[in-house]
C-alpha positions as CSV (number, residue, x, y, z in Angstrom):
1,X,12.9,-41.1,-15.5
2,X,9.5,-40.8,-14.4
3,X,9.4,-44.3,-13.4
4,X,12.6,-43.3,-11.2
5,X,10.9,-40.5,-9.7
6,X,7.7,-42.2,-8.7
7,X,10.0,-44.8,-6.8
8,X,7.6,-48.0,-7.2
9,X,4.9,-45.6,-5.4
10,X,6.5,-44.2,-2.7
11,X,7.8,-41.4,-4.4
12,X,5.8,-38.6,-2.7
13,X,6.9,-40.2,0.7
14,X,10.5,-40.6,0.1
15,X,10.8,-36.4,-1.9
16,X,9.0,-34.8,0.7
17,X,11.3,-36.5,3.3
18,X,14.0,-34.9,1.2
19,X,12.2,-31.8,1.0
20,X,11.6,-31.8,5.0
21,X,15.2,-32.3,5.4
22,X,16.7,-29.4,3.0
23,X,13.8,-27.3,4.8
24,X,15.7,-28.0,8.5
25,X,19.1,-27.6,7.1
26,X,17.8,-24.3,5.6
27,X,16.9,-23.0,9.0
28,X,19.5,-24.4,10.9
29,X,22.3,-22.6,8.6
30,X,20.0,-19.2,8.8
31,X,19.5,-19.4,12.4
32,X,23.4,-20.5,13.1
33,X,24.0,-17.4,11.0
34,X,22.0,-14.7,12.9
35,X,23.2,-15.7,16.3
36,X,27.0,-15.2,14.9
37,X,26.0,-12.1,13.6
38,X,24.4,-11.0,17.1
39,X,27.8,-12.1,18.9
40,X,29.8,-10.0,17.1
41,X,27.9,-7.3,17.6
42,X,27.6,-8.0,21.0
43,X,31.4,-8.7,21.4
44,X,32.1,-5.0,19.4
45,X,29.7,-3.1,21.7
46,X,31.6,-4.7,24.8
47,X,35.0,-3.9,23.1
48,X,33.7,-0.5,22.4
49,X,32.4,0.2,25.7
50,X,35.6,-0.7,27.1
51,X,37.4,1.5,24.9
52,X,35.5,4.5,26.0
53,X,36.3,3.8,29.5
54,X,39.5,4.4,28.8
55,X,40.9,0.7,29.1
56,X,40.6,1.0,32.7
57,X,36.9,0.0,34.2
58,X,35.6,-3.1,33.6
59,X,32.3,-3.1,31.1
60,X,29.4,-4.2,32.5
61,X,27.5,-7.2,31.1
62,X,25.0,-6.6,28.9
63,X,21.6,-8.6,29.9
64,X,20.8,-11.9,28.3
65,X,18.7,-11.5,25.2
66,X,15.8,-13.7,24.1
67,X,16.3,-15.2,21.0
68,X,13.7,-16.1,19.1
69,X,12.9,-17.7,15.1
């Protein structure tokens, strides 16, 4: 098993490529997940805005918002 883990001596190459990898995906799904939750909080305070306007004026656009990691 060791053996198998060292990898003929490239092991620490070849896990931390792994471990770089699952690190990216990590922050990709977390990041992929905040802006969805932003949108929909977005899209509810546009809907709600409309709402209180009685259905009939147009809700303004809200400004663009930096995101940032």
């Amino acid at each position: 098993m060791i053996e198998w883990l060292a990898m003929g001596g490239h092991g620490f190459y070849v896990w931390s490529a792994y471990g770089m990898l699952l690190l990216a995906l990590v922050i990709e799904l977390l990041a992929l997940r905040r802006g969805r939750r932003l949108s929909q909080l977005e899209a509810r305070s546009v809907r709600e805005a409309f709402a209180d306007s009685g259905g009939h004026a147009r809700p303004s656009r809200p400004a663009p918002r930096k995101v940032s990691l």
